[in-house]
N, C-alpha and C positions, 0 to 999 in steps of 0.2 A: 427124280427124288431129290436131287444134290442143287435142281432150278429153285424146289421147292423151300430147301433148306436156306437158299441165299436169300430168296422172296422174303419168308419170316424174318430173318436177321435182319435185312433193310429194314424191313415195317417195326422191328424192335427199336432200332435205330433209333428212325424218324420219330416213334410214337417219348421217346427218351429227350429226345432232342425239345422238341413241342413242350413236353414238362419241364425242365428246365427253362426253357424261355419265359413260357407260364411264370414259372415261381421266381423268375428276376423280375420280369415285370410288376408280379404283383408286389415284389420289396420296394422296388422303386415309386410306384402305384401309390403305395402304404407311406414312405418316405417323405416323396411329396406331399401327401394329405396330410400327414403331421406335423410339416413345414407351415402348412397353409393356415392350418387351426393353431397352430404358436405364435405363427406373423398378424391374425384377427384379433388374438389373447391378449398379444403385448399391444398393438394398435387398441383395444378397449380401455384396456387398463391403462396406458397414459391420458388416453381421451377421458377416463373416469376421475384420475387424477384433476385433471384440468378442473372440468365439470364440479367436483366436490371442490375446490380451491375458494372458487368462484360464488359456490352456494355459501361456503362459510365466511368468505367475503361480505357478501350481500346480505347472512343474517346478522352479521355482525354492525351492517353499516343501520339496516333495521334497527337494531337494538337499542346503536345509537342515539335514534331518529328516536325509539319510543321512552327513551330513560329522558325522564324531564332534568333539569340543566338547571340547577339548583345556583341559581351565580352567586348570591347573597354571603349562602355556605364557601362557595368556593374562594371569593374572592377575601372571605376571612381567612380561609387555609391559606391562602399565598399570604397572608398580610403575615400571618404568624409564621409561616416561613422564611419571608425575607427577615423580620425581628431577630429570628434565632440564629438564619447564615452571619449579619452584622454582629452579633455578639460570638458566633463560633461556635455556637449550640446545637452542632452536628445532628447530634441524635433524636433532637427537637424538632429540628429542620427536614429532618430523612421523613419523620410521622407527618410532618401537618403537608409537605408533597405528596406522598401517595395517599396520604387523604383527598388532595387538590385532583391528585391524577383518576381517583376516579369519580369523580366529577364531573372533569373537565371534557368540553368534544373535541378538544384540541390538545390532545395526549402529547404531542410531541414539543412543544413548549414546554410542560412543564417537566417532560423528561429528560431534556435538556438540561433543567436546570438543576434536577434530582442528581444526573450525571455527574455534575460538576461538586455538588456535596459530596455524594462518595470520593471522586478524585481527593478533594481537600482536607476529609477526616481521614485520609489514608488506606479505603476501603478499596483497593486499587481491582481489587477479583471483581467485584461486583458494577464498579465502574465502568472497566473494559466490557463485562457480559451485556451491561445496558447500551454502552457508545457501539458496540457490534449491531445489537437491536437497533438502535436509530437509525443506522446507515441502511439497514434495507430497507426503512421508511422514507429514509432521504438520503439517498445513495450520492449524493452531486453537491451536499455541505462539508467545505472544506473545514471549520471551526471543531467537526466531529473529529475528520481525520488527523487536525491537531493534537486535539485533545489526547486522541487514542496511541499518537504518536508519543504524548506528553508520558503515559502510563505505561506504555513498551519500552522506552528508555528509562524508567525508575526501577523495572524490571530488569535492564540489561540484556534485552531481546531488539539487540541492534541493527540487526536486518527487516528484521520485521519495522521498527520504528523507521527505520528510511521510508520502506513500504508506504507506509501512513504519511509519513510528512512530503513525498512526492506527490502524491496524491493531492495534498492539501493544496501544497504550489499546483497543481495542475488546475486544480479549479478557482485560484487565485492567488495570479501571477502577480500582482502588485504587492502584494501584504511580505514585504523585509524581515518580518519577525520569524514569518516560516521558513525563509530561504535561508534565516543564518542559522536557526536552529537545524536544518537540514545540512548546512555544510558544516555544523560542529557534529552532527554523527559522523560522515563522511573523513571528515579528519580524526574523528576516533578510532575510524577501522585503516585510517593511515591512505586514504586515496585522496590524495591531497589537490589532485588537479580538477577532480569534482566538488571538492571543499570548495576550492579558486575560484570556480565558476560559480558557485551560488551568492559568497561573499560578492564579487565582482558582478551580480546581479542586483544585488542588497545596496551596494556603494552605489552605483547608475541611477538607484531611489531612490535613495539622499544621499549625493553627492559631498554634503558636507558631514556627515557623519563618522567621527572619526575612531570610533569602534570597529566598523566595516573595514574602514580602508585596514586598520592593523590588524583585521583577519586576514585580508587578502594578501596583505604581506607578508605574514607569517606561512600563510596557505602555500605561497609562489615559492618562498624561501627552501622549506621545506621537499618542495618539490623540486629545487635546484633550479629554478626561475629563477634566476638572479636579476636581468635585465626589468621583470615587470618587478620583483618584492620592491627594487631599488627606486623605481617612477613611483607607485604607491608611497614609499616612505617619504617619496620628495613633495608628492600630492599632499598628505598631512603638513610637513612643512610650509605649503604655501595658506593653510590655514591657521597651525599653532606654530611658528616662527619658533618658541622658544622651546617646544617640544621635546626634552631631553631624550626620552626612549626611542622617537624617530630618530633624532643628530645620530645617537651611539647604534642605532639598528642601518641605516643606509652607512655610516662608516664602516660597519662589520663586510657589507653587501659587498659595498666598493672592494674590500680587499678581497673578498672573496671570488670577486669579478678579475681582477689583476691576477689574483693565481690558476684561474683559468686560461685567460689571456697567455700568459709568462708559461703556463706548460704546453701549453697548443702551438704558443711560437719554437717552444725548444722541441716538442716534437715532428713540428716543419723543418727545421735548421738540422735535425740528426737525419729524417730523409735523406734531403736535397746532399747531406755528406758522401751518404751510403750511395746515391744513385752517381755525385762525382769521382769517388772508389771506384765502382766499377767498371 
């Protein structure tokens, strides 16, 4: 009877044990499957994403293709536009562009230009929201990232404005006008060897440009560059000989340079005392 009793309890057990396994299995089972059906959900849904991007794309380019292109009209909205920008007739000029822009098959020209009236009538909110729009049209024009740079500094959003105006340099390394406007933010937030470096790009690009060179001298100065502000100053020198601001700014340099010199020697000479002391 007592074989019997242990028989049942095993097979309670076992038959315990089995359910349990069962009901992990099936959570995990269930777990997985609703792993599998979220990772298909989210793979459709960006893949629908794409798909819809694409469609409104291509009815949009449609569209284009079937709106006849009135030039006649158009090319009178730009004429009355440029009229109004030359006289300052902002708000003349804001109408007869987005007149032109819808028009136009070539939106981004005229929004350009539209851009640059808002800038100019002081309409700086709506400026920025358009020159943002442009760059995901034309993500790789540097005159955008100028511009936007132009409107974050009137703003006093000087991090941002660097933002923009490296940019600008990045996709045109020639143009002097971006590099010193970039190194006058940089010396507005006081990082003056970054200033140094853009002036000292600027000046390499017109060498005889004597604006540059007394950025870069001011930049080096500033920075405790004494050795370069004072070549700089002597650089203008060898083009405006009577240059009073350089004469009085490299004599500042020099003595500034001598009281470096005169403390480095005296704190060599109290060394060398202390190490004969002891």
């Amino acid at each position: 009877m007592l074989e019997l009793y242990i028989f049942l309890l095993a097979l309670l057990v076992i038959i315990v044990i089995v359910f349990r396994r069962n009901i992990i299995f099936n959570r995990q089972e269930k777990k997985q499957f609703k792993e599998k059906v979220a990772s298909k959900v989210e793979k459709y849904r960006k893949q629908e994403q794409v798909e819809s991007k694409k469609r409104f794309k291509d009815e949009l380019a449609e569209e284009q293709k079937a709106k006849k292109f009135d030039f006649v009209r158009y090319k009178e909205e730009m004429r009355k536009a440029d009229l109004a920008i030359a006289k300052k007739q902002w708000k003349d000029a804001k109408q007869s562009l987005i007149q032109a822009i819808s028009l136009s098959k070539d939106e981004l020209l005229v929004s350009l230009k539209l851009a640059r009236v808002y800038m100019k009538s002081g309409d700086h909110r709506k400026a920025e929201t358009l020159y943002r729009r442009l760059l995901e049209m034309d993500p790789e024009n540097p005159d955008i990232y100028e511009n936007l740079g132009k409107i974050l500094t009137s703003k006093k959003r000087y991090k941002e404005a660097i933002r923009a105006y490296a940019r600008a340099v990045e996709f045109d390394e020639k143009d002097d006008r971006k590099l010193v406007a970039l190194g006058k933010l940089y010396q507005l937030l006081m990082r003056y060897s970054l200033a140094g470096e853009c002036f000292r790009r600027s000046a390499e690009l017109k060498p005889r440009e004597v604006e540059y060179l007394f950025l870069l001298a001011d930049a080096c100065k500033s920075d405790e560059d004494y050795d370069n502000a004072l070549f700089s100053y002597e650089k203008i020198l060898t083009i405006e000989p009577y240059n009073d601001r350089a004469k009085n700014s490299s004599h500042d340099v020099r003595l500034k340079i001598k009281e470096f010199d005169s403390f480095f020697k005296d704190k060599t000479t109290l060394r060398r005392n202390d190490v004969v002391t002891t």
